[in-house]
C-alpha positions in Angstrom: 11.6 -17.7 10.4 13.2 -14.3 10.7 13.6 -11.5 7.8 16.8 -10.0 7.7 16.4 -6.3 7.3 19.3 -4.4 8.3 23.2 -4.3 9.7 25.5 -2.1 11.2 28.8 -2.6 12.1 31.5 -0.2 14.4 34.4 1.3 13.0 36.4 -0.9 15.2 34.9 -3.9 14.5 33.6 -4.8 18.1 29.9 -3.9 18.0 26.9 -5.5 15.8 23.9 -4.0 15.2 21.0 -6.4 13.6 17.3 -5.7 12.9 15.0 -8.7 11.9 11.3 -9.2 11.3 9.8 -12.2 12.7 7.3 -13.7 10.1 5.7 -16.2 12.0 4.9 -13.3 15.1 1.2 -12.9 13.6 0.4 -15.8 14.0 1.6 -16.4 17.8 -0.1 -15.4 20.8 -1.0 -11.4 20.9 1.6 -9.2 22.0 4.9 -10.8 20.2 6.9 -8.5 18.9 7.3 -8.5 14.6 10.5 -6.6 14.8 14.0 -7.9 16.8 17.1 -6.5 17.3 20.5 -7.6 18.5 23.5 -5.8 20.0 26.4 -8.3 19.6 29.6 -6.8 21.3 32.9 -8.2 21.6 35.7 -8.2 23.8 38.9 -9.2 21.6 41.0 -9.0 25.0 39.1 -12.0 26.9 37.9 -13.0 23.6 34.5 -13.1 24.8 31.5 -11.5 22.9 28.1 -10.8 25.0 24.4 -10.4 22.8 21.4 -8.0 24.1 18.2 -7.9 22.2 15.0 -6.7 22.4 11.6 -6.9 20.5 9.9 -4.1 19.2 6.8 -3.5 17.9 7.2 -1.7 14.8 10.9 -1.0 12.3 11.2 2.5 14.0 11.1 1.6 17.6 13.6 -1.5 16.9 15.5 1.3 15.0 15.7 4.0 18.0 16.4 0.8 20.5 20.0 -0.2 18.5 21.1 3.7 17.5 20.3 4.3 21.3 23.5 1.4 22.0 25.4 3.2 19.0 24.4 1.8 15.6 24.9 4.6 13.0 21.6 5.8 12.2 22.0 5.9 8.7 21.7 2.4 8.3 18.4 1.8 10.3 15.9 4.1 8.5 12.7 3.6 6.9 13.5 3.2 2.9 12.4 6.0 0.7 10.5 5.2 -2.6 9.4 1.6 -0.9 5.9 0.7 0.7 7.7 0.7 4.1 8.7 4.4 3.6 6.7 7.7 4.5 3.9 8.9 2.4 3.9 12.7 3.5 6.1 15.1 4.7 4.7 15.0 7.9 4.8 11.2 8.3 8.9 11.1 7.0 9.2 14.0 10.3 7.2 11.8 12.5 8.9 8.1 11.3 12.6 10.0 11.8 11.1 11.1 15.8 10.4 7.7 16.4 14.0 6.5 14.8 15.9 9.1 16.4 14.0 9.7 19.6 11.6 6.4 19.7 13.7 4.8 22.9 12.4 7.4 24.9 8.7 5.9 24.7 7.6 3.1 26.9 5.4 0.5 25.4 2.8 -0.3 27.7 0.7 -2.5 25.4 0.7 -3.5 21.6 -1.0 -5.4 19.3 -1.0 -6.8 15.5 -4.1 -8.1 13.8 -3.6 -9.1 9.8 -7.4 -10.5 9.5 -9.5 -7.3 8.4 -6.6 -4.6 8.0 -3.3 -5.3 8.5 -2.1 -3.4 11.0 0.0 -3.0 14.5 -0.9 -0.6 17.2 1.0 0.3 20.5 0.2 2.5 23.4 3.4 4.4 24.9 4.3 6.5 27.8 7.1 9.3 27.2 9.3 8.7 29.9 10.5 12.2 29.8 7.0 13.8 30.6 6.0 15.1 34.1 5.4 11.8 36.3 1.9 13.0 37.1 1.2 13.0 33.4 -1.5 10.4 32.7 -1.7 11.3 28.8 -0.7 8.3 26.8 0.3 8.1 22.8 -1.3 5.5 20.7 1.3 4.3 17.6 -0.8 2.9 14.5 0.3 1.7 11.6 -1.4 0.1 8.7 -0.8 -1.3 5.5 -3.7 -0.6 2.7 -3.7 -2.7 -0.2 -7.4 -2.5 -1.6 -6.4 0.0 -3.8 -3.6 0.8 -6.1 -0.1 0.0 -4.6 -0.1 -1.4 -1.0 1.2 1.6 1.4 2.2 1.8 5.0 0.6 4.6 6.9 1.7 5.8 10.4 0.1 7.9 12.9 0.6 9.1 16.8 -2.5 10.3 18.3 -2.3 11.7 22.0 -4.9 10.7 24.7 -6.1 12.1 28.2 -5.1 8.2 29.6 -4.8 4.8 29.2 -8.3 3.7 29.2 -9.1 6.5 26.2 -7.0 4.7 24.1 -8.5 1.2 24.8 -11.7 2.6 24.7 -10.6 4.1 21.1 -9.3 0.9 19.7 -12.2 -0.8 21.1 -15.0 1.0 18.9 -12.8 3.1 16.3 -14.6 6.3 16.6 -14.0 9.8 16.7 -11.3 11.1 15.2 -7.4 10.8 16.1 -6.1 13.9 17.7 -2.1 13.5 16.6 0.2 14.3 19.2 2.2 17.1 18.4 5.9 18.1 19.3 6.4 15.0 18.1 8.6 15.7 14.8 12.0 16.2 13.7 13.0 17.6 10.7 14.3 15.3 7.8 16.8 15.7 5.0 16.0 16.0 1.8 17.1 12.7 0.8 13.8 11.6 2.9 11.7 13.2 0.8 8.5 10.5 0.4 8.6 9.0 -2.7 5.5 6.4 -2.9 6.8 3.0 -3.7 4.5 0.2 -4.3 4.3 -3.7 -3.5 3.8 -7.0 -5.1 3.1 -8.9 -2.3 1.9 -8.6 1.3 4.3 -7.5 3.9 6.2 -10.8 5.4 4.3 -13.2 7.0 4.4 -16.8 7.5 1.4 -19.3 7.9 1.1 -21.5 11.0 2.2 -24.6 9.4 5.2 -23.1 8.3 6.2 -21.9 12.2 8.7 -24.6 13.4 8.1 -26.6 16.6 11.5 -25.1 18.5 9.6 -21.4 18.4 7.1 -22.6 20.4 6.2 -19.6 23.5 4.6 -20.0 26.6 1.3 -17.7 26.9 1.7 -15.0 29.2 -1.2 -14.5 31.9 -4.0 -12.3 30.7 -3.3 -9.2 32.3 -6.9 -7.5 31.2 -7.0 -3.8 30.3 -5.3 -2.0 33.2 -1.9 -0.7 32.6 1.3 -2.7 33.6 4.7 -1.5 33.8 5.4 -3.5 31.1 3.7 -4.5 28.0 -0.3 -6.2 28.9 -0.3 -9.1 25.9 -4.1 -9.3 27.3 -5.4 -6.0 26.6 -9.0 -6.3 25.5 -9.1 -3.9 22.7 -8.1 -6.6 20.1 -9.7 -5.9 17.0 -12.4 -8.6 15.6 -11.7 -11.7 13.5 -7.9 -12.4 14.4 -5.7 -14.4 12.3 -4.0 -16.7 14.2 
């Protein structure tokens, strides 16, 4: 059930870095995470090896959560010239943030619905802002296939608090107001070149989901903001595929 997408391996041979997407995650309870990663390290004097992973929302944010442990960030980047790459200049500067710097953000809630667009949403908290700062970033990305190639957009919009976002994903309107400072420059090998797509990103139907992968449903935590992520969060968009 799981989409191998990349690897990374230490020069000495004792760390592994793996990224995977979970195809049957849309069609689980909301709030699993589409993209894993595992940090497999081992100790060739005890002969013992020890695994850490985590699930992350979208490819960037598993990206920023293995080079953060010491995966070489070459390897886990968004692929130029593919649907999954940037479409603008701006979008490669904000997708290399996220890769680069993308640990630094909290995700307080998030979200995937593949019925009317297919897209994934996640509300963060820099963790390096002031402590009194309520402002919280809202991560959306969507994939657009109506017309012409299917392409991956991505934005980050900055809000006042938590409940402007919710409120915002609750009725879609108004514009986004994208967070700035949020950028890094690229290199010129991440120049976007518009890719296109043959088929829809990866996902698998229900029957296809195997019995073993069965989760237990977290409690609804409603819309107020948890330390961690609220799988209950009310602002799920209409008609989800589940």
């Amino acid at each position: 059930m799981y989409d191998f997408l990349s690897r990374s391996v230490s020069r000495d041979g004792c760390d592994e870095y793996l990224i995977y997407a979970d195809k049957g995650a849309d069609w689980d309870y909301p709030g699993v995470n589409r993209t894993l990663c595992a940090h497999i390290s081992l100790d060739p004097a005890e002969r013992t090896f020890t695994i850490d992973r985590a699930g992350r929302p979208t490819f960037e944010l598993g990206a920023a959560w293995l080079i953060s442990r010491g995966a070489d960030p070459a390897v886990f980047r968004s692929d130029v010239g593919t649907p999954r790459g940037p479409n603008t200049v701006k979008e490669a500067q904000l997708l290399e943030h996220l890769r680069m710097f993308g640990d630094r953000y909290h995700v307080l809630n998030h979200d995937t619905d593949t019925h009317r667009q297919y897209e994934s949403w996640a509300i963060l908290k820099d963790t390096t802002a002031d402590p009194a700062d309520r402002s919280r970033l809202l991560l959306l990305e969507q994939w657009d296939w109506d017309e012409g190639p299917c392409r991956r957009t991505v934005q980050l919009a900055e809000f006042d608090h938590y409940d402007a976002v919710a409120d915002w994903l609750d009725d879609r309107t108004g514009p986004l107001i994208t967070a700035q400072g949020r950028s890094t420059v690229v290199p010129e090998s991440l120049v976007p070149i518009t890719g296109t797509l043959k088929r829809l990103p990866t996902v698998a139907r229900p029957e296809q989901i195997h019995a073993a992968r069965i989760r237990t449903l977290p409690p609804n935590a409603g819309r107020n903001e948890a330390p961690g992520p609220a799988y209950g969060h009310q602002a799920k968009p209409a008609g989800r595929s589940r």
